[in-house]
Every structure is written in C-alpha cells, then in structure tokens.
KEMI-411228 format. One line per field, with one value per atom (N, C-alpha, C): residue number from 0; residue in one letter; chain; x, y, z. Coordinates in steps of 0.05 Angstrom, whole numbers, plus 5000, padded with zeros to 4 digits. Layout:
<lumkols>
fiba: c(NUM  ...)
vexti: c(A  ...)
gulum: c(A  ...)
c1: c(X  ...)
c2: c(Y  ...)
c3: c(Z  ...)
</lumkols>
This chain:
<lumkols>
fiba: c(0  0  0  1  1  1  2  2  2  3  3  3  4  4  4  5  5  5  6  6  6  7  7  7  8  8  8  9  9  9  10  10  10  11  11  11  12  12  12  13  13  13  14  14  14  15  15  15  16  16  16  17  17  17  18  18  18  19  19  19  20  20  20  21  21  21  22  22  22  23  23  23  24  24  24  25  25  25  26  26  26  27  27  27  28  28  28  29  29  29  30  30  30  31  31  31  32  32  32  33  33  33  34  34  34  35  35  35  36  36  36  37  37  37  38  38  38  39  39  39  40  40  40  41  41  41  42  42  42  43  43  43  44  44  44  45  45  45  46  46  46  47  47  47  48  48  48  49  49  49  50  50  50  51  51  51  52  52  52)
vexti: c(X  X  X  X  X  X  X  X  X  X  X  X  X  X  X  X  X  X  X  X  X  X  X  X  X  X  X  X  X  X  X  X  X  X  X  X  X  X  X  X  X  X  X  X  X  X  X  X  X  X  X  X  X  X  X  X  X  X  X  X  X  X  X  X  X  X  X  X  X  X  X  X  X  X  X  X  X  X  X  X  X  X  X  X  X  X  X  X  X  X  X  X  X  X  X  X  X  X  X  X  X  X  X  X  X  X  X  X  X  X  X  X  X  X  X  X  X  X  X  X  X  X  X  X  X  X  X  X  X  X  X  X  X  X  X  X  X  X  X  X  X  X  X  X  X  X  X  X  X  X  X  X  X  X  X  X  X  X  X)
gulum: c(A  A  A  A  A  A  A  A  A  A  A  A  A  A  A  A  A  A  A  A  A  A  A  A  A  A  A  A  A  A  A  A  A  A  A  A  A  A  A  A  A  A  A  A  A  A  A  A  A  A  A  A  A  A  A  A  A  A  A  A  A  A  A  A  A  A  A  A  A  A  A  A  A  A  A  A  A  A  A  A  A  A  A  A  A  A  A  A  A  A  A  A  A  A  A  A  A  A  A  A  A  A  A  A  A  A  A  A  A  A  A  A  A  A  A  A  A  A  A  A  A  A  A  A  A  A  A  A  A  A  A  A  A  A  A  A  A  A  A  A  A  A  A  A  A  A  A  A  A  A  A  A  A  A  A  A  A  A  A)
c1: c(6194  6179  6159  6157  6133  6126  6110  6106  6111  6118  6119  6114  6108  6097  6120  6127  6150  6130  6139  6132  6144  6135  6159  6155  6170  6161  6144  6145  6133  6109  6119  6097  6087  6084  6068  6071  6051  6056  6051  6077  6082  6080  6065  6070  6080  6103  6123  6119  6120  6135  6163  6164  6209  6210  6232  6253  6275  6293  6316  6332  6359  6374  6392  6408  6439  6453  6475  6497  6507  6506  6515  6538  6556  6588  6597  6579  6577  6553  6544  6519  6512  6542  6524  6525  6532  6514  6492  6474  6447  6441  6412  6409  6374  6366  6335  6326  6302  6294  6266  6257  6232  6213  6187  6180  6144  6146  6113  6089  6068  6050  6024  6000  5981  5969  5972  5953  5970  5957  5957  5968  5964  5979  6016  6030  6044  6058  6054  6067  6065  6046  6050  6065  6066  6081  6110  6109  6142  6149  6131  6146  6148  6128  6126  6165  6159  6188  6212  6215  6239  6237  6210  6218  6221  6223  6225  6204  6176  6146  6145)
c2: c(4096  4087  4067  4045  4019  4009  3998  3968  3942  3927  3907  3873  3862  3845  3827  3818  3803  3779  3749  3735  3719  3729  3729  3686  3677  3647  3644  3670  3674  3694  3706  3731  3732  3718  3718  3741  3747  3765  3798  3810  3841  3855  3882  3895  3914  3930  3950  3964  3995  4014  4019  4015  4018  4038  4050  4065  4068  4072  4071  4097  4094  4115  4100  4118  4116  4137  4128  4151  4157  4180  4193  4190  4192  4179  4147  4130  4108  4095  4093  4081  4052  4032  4012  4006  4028  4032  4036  4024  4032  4032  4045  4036  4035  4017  4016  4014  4026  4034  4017  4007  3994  4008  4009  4020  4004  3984  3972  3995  3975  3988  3981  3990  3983  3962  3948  3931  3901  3883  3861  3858  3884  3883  3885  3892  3893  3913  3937  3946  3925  3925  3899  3879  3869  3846  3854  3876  3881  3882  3903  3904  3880  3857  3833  3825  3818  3819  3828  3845  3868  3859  3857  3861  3833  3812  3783  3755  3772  3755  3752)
c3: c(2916  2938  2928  2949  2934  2967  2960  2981  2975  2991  2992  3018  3005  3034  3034  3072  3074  3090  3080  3096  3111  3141  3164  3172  3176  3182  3210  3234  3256  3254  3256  3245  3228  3203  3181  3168  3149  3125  3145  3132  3128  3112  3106  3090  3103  3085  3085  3060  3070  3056  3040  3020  3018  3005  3013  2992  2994  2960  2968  2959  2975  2965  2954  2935  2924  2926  2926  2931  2898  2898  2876  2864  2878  2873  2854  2879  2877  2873  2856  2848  2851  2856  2858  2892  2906  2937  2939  2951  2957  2989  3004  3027  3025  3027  3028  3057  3064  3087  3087  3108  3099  3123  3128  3143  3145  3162  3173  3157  3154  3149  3168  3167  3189  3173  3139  3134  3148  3150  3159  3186  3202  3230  3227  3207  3205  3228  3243  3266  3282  3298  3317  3311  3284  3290  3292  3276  3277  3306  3315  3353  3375  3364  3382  3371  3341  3339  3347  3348  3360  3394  3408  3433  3438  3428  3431  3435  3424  3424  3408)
</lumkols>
C-alpha cells in the first residue's frame, strides 16, 4: 500500500491511495486498486470527473 499523486490535465493534481494484488499462480498478473484521498480535493475531483464536470 502507498500513495501517490496523479496529475489529471482537467482536474489537476490527485492524490490516491494504491494497492496491489497478484495472483499466486500467475505472478506476472497484477490488479491495482487506487482509491481518492481528501488531500488536494482529490474526492471531488474524482466525482466531478466520473459524473462529467
């Protein structure tokens, strides 16, 4: 688990939560999950995003 900031070209900078999984079998499968954080307004922007603002 880490953070990391995405910088959106509309929304400007995000910070996110990540983590990843791997599958045991197959290792070079992964799935990383990212998850908004409250610094830099990062929810909001995500949802203006998603809902099309």
């Amino acid at each position: 688990m880490g953070t990391k900031q995405i910088n959106h070209p509309t929304a400007g900078t995000m910070t996110m939560e990540h983590m990843t999984f791997r599958v045991y079998d197959a290792p070079e499968l992964k799935l990383t999950i990212y998850r908004p954080l409250k610094e830099n307004d990062s929810i909001k922007k995500l949802n203006l995003l998603m809902n099309g603002g």
